[in-house]
N, C-alpha and C positions, 0 to 999 in steps of 0.2 A: 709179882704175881701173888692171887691170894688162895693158897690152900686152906682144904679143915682140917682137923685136926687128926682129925683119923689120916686123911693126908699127908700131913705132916711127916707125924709117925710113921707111916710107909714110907718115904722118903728116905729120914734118918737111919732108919732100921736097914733099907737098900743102900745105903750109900757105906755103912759101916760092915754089912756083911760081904760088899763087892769085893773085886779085885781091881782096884783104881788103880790104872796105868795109865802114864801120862807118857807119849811118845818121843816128844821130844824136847829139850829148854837147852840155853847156850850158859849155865850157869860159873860153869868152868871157864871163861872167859874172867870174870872179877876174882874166880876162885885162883886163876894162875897169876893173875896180878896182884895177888895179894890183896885186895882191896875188902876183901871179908872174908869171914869162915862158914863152913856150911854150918855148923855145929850152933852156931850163936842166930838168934832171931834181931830182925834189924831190919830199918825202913827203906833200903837201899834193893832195890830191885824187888824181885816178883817171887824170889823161891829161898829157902833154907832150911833145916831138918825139922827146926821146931814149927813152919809156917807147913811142911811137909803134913805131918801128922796132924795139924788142925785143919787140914785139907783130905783127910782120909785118904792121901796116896800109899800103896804099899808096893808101885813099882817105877821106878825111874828112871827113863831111860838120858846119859847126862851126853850130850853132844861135844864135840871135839871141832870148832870149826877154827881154822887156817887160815889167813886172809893172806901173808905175806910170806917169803922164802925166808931161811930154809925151812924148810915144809915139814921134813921127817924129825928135825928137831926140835921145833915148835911141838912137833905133835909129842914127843915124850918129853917133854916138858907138859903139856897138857896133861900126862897119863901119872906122871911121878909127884905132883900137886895133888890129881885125883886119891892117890894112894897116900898120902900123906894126910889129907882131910879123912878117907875110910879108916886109918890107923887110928886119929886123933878121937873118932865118932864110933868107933869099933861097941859098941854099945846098944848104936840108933843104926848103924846100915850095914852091909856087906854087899861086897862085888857077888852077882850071879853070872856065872858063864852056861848054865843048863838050865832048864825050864824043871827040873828034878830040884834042882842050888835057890830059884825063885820060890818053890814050894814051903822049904824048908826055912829059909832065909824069913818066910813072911810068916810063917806058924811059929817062929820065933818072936813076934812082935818086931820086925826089925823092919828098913824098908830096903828090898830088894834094888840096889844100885845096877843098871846095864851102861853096857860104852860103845859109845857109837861115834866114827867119824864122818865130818861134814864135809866132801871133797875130796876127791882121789888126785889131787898133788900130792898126795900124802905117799904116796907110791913112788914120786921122783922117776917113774917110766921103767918101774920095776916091777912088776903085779907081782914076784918072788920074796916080795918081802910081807906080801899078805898075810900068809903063815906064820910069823913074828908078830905081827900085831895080833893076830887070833891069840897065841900064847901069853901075848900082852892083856886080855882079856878082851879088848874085840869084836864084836857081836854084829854089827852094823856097819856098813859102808855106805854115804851116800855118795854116787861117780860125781858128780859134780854140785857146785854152786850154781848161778847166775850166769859162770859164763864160760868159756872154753878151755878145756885142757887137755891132757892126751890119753884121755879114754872118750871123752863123751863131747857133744854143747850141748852149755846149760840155756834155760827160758830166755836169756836174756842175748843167747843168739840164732834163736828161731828162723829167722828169717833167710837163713841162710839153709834151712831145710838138713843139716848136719844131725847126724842120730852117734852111735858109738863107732868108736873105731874099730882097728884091731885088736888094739889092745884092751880095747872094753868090752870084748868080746872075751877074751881071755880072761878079765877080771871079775866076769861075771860068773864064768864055769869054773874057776876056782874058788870063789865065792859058797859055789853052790858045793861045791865040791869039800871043802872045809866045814861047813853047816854057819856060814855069813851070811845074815839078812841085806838083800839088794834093798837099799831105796833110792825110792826113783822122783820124792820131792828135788825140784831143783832144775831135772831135767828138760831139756825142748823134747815137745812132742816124738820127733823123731825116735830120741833117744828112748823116751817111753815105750814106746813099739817095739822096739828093739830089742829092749830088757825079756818084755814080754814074751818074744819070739823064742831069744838065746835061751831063759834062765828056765832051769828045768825044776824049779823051787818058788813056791808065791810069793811076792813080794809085799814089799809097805812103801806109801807116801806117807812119810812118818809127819808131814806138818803141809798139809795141803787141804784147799778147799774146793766148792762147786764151784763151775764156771756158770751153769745154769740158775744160779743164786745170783751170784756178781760176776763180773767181767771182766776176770783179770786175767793176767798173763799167767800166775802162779796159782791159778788153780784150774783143776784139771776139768774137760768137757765130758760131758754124755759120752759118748764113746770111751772114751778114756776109763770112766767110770766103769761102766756095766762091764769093759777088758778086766778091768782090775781084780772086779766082784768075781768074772768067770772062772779065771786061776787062782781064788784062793785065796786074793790078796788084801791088807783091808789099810783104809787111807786116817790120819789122823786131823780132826778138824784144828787147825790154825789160829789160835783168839785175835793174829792183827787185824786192828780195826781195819785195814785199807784191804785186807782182804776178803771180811766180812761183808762188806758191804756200807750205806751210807750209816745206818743205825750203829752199826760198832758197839753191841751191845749184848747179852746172854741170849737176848729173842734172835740173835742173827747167830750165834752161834745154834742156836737150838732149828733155827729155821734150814741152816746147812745138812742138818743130822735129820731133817724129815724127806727134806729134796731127797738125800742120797739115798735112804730107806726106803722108799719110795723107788725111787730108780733100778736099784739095784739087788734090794734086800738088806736084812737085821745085819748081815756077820762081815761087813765089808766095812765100816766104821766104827771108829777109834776117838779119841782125846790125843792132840799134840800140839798142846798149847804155844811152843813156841816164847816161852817164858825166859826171861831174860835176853832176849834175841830179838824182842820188840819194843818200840820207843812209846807205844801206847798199848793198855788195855780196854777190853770192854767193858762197861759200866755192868757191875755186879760178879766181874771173876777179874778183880785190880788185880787180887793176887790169889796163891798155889793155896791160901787157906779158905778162899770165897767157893771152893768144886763143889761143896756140896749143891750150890744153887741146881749147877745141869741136874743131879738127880732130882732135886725139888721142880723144875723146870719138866723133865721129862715125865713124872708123873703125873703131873698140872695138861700133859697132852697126850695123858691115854696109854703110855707104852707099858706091856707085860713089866712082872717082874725079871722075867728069865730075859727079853731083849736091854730091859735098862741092866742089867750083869756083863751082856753083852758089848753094849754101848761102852760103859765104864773101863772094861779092860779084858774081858775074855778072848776079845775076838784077835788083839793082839794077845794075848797067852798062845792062840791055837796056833797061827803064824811060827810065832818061835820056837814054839814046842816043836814044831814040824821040820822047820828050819836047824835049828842045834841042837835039837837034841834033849 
């Protein structure tokens, strides 16, 4: 795209004054294998502190996802690497458990680290251990992946018309109940509905896109959408190409974020790239240091300055604010 320069300038100047929150990245995955450090910059994946900062992020939300049992000890194994990478970088980030801890945490110059798990195996059929992960620091639950466990089915067992169980029903008003953000990427329809019905607090598809753009399974329809917008909730756009659409590219990310606006309104989309959690990026956001483009992008189609603040990272600030607190 080709800005002027007064453009430009608007652009840089928005993107540095925002509050860039990026939803969700699976970076703790190479972080718990030791395969890199956050602290050090390197060609190896999509995200790191120093790619963090040339990307204007000042909030991160770092995902916990489980693929294999045992579930509860994968996951603090996941949480005790995170804390050892926050000790080693005690400098560049800090864990935020409060929307009051984000504040401060970023007016420090630092970048506000959140924790989020991918998948309620993580519970072993306990929702009673919720409250030990909240104290673990906590923030975000998603009930499911892809596919079936014993709260929820995930998208990729839709067909069977399965929403949450009882016990996702339980996980969800403790949830709410704690100040844990529901999200509901992941989930089959049903289960979306569901949330909606139960959770008495807004939620986030913390890495999901339009269905009405592309046609996937993982991202969410019109309906879905304008539900989401109604209570509060706000979704984060996705960078995988496959779910972008064919272009895979910042105009298909940017083209998601006009659909949804469009559909729904300003305050219901987000940024959740999805970083390190996918095998391709879009041409022009490879990686966590390419974000400025969406602000350059977003001004190149018109958007206020107060909705691209929004776009950036307010609208999830307002979510968790509301959420924990």
């Amino acid at each position: 795209m080709k800005l002027s320069a007064i453009e430009e300038e608007r652009a840089t100047r928005l993107h540095k004054e925002a509050l860039v929150w990026d939803s969700h990245c699976d970076t703790l995955l190479d972080i718990t294998a030791g395969k890199r450090s956050l602290g050090e910059r390197t060609s190896r994946g999509h995200l790191d502190l120093p790619r963090l900062r040339e990307g204007g992020v000042k909030v991160q939300i770092f995902a916990i996802y489980i693929d294999s049992a045992p579930y509860l000890r994968r996951t603090l194994e996941f949480l005790s690497a995170f804390y050892g990478e926050a000790s080693k970088n005690r400098d560049d980030m800090e864990l935020a458990t409060t929307s009051k801890e984000i504040k401060e945490i970023v007016a420090r110059g630092k970048l506000a680290a959140l924790l989020s798990i991918e998948g309620g195996e993580v519970l072993e059929g306990a929702p009673e251990i919720l409250p030990c992960l909240y104290r673990l620091g906590v923030r975000a639950l998603g009930l499911t992946w892809n596919h079936r466990n014993e709260l929820a089915d995930g998208v990729g067992e839709a067909r069977t018309g399965g929403g949450l169980t009882k016990m996702g029903i339980e996980t969800v008003a403790q949830m709410n109940n704690l100040g844990m953000v529901v999200d509901v990427s992941h989930l089959s329809p049903a289960g979306f509905w569901d949330v909606l019905e139960y959770s008495s607090q807004p939620v986030i598809a913390s890495h999901s896109n339009a269905r009405g753009v592309h046609d996937h399974p993982r991202n969410l329809s019109d309906d879905q959408i304008r539900a989401l917008s109604a209570q509060g909730g706000v979704m984060g756009i996705n960078f995988a190409p496959h779910f972008l659409g064919p272009a895979g590219d910042l105009n298909a990310v940017l083209n998601h974020i006009d659909y949804i606006v469009h559909l729904a309104g300003i305050d219901c989309v987000g940024l959740g790239s999805d970083y390190d959690g996918i095998a391709a990026t879009p041409t022009g956001l490879e990686d966590v240091s390419q974000l400025p483009n969406i602000s350059r992008g977003l001004v190149a189609r018109g958007y206020t300055d107060e909705d691209i603040k929004k776009i950036l990272g307010e609208n999830f600030a307002r979510v968790f604010a509301q959420v924990m607190g």
